[in-house]
Backbone bond lengths (Angstrom), bond angles and torsions (degrees), N, CA, C in turn:
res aa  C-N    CA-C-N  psi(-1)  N-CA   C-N-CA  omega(-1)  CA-C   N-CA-C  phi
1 X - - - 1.450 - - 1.526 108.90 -
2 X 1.650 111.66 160.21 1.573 102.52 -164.68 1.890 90.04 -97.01
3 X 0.995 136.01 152.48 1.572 144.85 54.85 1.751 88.30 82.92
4 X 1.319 116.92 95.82 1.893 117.27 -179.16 1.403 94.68 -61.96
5 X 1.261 155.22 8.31 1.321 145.36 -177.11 1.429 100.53 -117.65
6 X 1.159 141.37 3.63 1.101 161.29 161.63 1.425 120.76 -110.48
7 X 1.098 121.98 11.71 1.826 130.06 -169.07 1.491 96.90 -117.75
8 X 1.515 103.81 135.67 1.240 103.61 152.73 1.384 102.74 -137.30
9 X 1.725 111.19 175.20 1.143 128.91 -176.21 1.654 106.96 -93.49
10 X 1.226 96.43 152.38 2.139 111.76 -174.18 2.084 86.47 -144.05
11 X 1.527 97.43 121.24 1.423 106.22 155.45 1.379 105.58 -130.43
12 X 1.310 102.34 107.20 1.307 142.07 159.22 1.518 128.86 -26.91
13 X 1.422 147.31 136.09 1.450 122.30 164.66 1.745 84.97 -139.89
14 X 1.376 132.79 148.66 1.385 119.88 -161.48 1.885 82.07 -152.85
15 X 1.186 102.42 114.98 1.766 112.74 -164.51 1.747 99.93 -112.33
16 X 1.318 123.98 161.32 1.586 116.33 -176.26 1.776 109.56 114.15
17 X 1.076 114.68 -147.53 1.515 117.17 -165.90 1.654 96.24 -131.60
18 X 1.700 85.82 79.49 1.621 106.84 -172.99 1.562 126.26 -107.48
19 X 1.642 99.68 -1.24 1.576 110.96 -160.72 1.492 90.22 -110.39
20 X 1.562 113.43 173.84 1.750 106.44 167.71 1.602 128.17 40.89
21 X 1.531 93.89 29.34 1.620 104.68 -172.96 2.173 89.76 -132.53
22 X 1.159 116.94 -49.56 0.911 106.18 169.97 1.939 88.69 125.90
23 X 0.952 98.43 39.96 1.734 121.19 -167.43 2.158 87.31 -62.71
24 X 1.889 100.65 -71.54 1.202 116.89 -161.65 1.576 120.31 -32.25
25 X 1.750 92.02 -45.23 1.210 125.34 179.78 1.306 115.04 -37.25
26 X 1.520 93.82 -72.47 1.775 118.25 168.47 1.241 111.69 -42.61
27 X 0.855 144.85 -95.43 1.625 159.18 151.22 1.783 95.93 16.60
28 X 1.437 96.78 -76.68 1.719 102.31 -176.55 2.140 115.53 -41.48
29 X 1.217 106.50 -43.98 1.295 125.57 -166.99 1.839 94.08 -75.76
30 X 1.470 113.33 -53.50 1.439 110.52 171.99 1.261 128.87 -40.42
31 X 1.248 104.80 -54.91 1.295 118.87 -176.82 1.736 109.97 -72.53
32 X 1.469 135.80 -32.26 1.135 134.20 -132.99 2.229 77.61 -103.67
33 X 1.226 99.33 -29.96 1.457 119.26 173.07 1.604 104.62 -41.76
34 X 1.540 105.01 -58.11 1.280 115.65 -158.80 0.980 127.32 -102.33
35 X 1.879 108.12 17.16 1.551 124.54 -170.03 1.838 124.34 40.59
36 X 1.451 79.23 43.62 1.755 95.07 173.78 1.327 118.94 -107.90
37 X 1.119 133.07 143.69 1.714 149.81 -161.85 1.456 98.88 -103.31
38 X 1.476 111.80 149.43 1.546 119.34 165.47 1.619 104.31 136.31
39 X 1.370 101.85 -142.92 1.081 102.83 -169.67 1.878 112.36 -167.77
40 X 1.519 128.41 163.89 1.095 126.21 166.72 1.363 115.77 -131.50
41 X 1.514 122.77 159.32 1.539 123.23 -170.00 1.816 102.24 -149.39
42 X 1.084 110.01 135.94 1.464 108.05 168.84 1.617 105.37 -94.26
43 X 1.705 104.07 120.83 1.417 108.44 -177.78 1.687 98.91 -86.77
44 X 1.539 100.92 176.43 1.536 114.75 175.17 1.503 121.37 -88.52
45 X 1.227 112.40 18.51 1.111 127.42 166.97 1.491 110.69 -94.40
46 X 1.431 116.27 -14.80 1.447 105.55 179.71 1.871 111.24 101.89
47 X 1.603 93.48 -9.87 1.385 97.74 -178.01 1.584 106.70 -98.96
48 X 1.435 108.55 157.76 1.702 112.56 151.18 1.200 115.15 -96.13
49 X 1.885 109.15 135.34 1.350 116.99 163.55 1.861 107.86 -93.53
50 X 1.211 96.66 145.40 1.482 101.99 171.39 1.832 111.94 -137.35
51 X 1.720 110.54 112.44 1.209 115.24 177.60 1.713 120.37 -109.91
52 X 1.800 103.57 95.49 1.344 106.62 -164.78 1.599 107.29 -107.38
53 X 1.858 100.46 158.04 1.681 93.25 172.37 1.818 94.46 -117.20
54 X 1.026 97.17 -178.20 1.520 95.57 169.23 1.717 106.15 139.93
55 X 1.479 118.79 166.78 1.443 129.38 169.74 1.969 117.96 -48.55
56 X 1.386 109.60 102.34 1.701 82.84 175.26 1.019 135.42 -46.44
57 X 1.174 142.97 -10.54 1.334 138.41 -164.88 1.689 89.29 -81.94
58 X 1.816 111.26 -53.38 1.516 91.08 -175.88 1.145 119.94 -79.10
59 X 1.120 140.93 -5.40 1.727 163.21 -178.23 2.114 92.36 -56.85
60 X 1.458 103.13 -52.53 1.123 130.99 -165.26 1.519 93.57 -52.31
61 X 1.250 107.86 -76.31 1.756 123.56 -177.34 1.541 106.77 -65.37
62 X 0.909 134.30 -6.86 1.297 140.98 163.04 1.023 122.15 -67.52
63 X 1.891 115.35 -42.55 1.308 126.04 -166.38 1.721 98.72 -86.79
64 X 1.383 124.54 -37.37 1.275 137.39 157.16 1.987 108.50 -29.96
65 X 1.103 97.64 -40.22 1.753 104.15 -173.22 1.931 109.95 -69.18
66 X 1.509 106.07 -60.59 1.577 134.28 143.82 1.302 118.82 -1.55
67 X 1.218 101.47 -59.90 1.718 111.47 -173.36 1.566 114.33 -94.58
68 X 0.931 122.62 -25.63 1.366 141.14 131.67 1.596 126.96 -16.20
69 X 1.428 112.29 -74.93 1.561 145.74 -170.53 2.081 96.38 57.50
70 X 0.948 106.55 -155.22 1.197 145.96 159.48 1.463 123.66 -85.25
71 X 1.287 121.00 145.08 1.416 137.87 -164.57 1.418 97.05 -44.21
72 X 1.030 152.11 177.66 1.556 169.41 177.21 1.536 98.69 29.14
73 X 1.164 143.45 30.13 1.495 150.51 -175.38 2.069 97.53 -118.41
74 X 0.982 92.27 145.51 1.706 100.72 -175.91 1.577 103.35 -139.58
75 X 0.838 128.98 88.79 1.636 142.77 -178.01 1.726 102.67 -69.49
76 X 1.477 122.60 123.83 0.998 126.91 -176.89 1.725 103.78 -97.34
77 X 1.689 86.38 -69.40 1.449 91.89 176.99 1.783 108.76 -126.68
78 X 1.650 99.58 174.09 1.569 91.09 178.25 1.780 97.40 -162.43
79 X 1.491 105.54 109.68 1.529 119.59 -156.81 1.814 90.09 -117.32
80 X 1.723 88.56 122.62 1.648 117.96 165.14 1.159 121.72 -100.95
81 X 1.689 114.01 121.58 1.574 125.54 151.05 1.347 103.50 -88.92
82 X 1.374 108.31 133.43 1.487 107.09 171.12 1.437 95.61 -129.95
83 X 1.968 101.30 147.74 1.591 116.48 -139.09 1.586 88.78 -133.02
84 X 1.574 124.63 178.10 1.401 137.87 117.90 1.875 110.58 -43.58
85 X 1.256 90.07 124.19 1.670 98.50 161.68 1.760 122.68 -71.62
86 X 1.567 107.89 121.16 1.240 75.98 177.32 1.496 129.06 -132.51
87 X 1.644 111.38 51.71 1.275 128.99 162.90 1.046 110.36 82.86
88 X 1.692 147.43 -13.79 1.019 148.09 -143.29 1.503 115.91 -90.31
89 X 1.556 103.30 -30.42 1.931 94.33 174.53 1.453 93.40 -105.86
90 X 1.551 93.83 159.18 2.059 116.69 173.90 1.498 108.46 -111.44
91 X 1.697 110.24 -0.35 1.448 105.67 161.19 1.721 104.73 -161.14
92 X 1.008 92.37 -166.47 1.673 110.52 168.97 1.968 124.03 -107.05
93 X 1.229 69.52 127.00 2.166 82.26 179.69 1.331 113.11 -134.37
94 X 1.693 106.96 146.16 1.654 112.00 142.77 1.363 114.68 -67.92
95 X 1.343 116.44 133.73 0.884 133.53 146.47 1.849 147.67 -123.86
């Protein structure tokens, strides 16, 4: 993992047929891949939020994973805020 002076934050919004596919799952395993911190939540909108810290470069290839999803997942859209990192998770969770 990079270096908190080198981290930034990515909050995620991941729109499409992302829930009941095993989306969270994915996401969790991606990230845990890429020694990235944060977390994912299925909102009631039908969307996934995803709040990650980590190096952009892998943030980058991460988001590459995202648009993607998991087998029976159909990613429409997938909208980035990119933040200051701010140290607060030591791993990645569903939540």
């Amino acid at each position: 993992m990079t270096d908190i002076g080198e981290s930034v934050r990515a909050r995620i919004l991941v729109s499409g047929r992302v829930q009941g596919v095993g989306y969270r799952a994915f996401t969790c395993r991606m990230a845990a891949t890429r020694g990235l911190t944060g977390g994912v939540e299925n909102l009631d909108s039908g969307q996934v939020a995803v709040d990650v810290e980590g190096g952009r470069a892998v943030l980058e290839e991460f988001l590459v994973d995202l648009k993607k999803g998991p087998v029976g997942a159909r990613v429409t859209q997938v909208q980035v805020e990119w933040g200051h990192a701010t140290g607060r998770y030591h791993d990645f969770t569903i939540w």
